[in-house]
Steps between C-alpha positions, in 0.01 A plus 500: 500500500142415598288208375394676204840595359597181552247368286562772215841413582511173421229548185780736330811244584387319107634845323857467702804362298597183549842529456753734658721734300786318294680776649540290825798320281715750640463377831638118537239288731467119304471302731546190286600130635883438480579293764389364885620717783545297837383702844488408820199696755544471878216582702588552864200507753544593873190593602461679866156390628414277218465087515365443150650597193483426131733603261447507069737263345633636127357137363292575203631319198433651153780268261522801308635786766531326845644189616507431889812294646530384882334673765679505900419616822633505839375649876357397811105469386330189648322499164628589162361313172487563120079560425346540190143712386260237372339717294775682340803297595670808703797385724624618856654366771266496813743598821324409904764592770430378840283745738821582697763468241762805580639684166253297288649502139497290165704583209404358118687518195415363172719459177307595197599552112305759306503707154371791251191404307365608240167381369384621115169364402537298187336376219311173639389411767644340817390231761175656626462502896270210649137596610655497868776756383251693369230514778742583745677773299156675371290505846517763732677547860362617808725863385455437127159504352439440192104593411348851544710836460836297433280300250391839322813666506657202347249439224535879432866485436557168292184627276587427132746271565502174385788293606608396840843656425307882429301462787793399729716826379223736518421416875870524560513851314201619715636434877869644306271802423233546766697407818797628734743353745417624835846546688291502847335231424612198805732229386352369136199612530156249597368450144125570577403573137110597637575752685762638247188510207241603776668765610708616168822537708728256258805513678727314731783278461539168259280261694183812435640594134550127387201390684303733359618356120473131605090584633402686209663235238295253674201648479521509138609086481887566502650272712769723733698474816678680762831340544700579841885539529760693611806742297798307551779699346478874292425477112766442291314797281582747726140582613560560908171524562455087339723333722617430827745779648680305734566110630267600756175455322258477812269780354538382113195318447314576235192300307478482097257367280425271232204419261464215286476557136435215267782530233789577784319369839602640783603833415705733808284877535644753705318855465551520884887569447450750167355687812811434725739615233262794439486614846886382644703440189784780584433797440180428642137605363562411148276583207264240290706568221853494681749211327546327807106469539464425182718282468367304841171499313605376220651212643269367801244354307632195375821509706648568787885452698612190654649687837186386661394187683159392516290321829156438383193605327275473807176708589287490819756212625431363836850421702464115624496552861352847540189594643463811332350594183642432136785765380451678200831384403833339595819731425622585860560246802227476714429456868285477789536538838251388832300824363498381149631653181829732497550774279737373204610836457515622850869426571441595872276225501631196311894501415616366191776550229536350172854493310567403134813438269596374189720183461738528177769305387 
């Protein structure tokens, strides 16, 4: 798709429907709250050339679908300390081993209680965001622009509508309808929604497909966010392709998204994962109009399952103590070594695992 049919694109997205096929009924994905599930996450780091490290901490706090508890750690670091993001409040513990520490390693666990949701705007309206809120969720990244083509694209698909709960499900229909998941794409993709418009090639993974919703619902004055986390357990729906597949969940990250609507506030988006059942939901390569994808559709905007556990919020975040430049984002553990940075996702390079279960009664 070039810049063009992007535009056109996004100029047709007012004629889509809105809402999926009731036929999706006949495929059982409700996600609704009925109860707090308790998890534990254990991030083990044992990095081979590395001294620094920092590692997310599943500490965001939403009183309606997560609820941290205790967080633990134990290893032979010289340093290791709970930080927080200024800007956007996003937690990690900051790891220094010694120069010539043999078998450096740090291991961190945290206990942490989360839900379904299931957000419906309503009739009146809620507790609107401060002006801080608002600023911070509106205004562009150094990956997320929100002026120019993304500006005109947007405009071009919320056109005619007047409420902030049309325009939010017509933006969500469009990336549904105009994007793929790209399996080669590395890790969770990089989110650099200019290049993505630019260039017309809307694909990638859930930190491009969501970040490519949150920039283009800020550029028309909805407030949006990427939110960070990691699969935990698989869905209790059945869907393989929405949860984890194993305890072993080192490779499970995965970023959603939310936008702030003024009858139901923060409100959970994922268009990135329509895509992921579309493209991995057994048997594989599904149609638009297939009851699992329909279904999926149906049911991410406005809701989403609480086998998830959420770090942070965080864009262009600069790690306290690193001399190198901000990160896009915080989902994997991070390190450097005498050279500097060390590829997350290069397991040759920086060693980690990361374990989760569920604690029932």
């Amino acid at each position: 798709m070039n810049r063009r049919d992007v535009l056109k694109a996004g100029f047709a997205a007012g004629a889509l429907g809105l809402a999926p096929s009731l036929a999706s009924a006949q495929v059982n994905f409700s996600p609704v709250p009925k109860g707090w599930r308790t998890y534990v996450l254990t991030t083990r780091v044992e990095p081979t050339f590395a001294t620094k490290a920092w590692i997310p901490l599943p500490t965001f706090t939403a009183d309606d679908w997560q609820r941290p508890g205790t967080t633990t750690w134990t290893g032979n670091a010289k340093v290791a300390e709970r930080v927080r993001d200024p800007k956007y409040g996003a937690e990690m513990l900051r790891v220094e081993w010694a120069a010539d520490q043999q078998n450096p390693v740090i291991e961190v666990t945290t206990q942490v209680q989360a839900q379904n949701r299931a957000v419906r705007p309503g009739p009146a309206p809620v507790a609107p965001l401060s002006d801080a809120e608002r600023q911070l969720n509106t205004s562009a990244t150094a990956l997320l622009p929100v002026d120019g083509l993304v500006k005109e694209t947007a405009e071009g698909v919320v056109r005619g509508k007047a409420t902030d709960v049309d325009k939010a499900r017509a933006l969500y229909e469009w990336v549904v309808e105009n994007t793929f998941r790209n399996a080669k794409t590395k890790g969770c993709g990089v989110g650099d929604v200019s290049w993505m418009i630019k260039t017309g090639h809307l694909n990638g993974k859930c930190a491009d497909l969501n970040a490519l919703y949150v920039a283009l619902a800020r550029s028309v004055g909805l407030p949006a966010r990427d939110v960070y986390g990691i699969r935990v357990v698989p869905s209790e729906f059945g869907f393989k392709s929405l949860g984890a597949g194993s305890a072993n969940v080192t490779k499970a990250q995965h970023c959603r998204a939310e936008v702030w609507l003024s009858t139901s506030g923060w409100t959970p988006v994922d268009p990135a994962d329509v895509r992921k059942v579309v493209l991995e939901e057994p048997p594989t390569n599904l149609a638009m109009n297939d009851l699992k994808v329909v279904a999926a559709r149906r049911t991410l905007f406005g809701a989403w399952e609480g086998n998830w556990l959420a770090f942070n919020t965080a864009h262009d975040l600069k790690l306290p103590g690193s001399s190198e430049p901000p990160l896009p984002f915080l989902m994997y553990p991070q390190a450097e070594d005498k050279q500097g940075a060390v590829d997350p996702l290069d397991p040759n390079a920086f060693k980690y695992t990361i374990t989760a279960r569920e604690l029932t009664a």
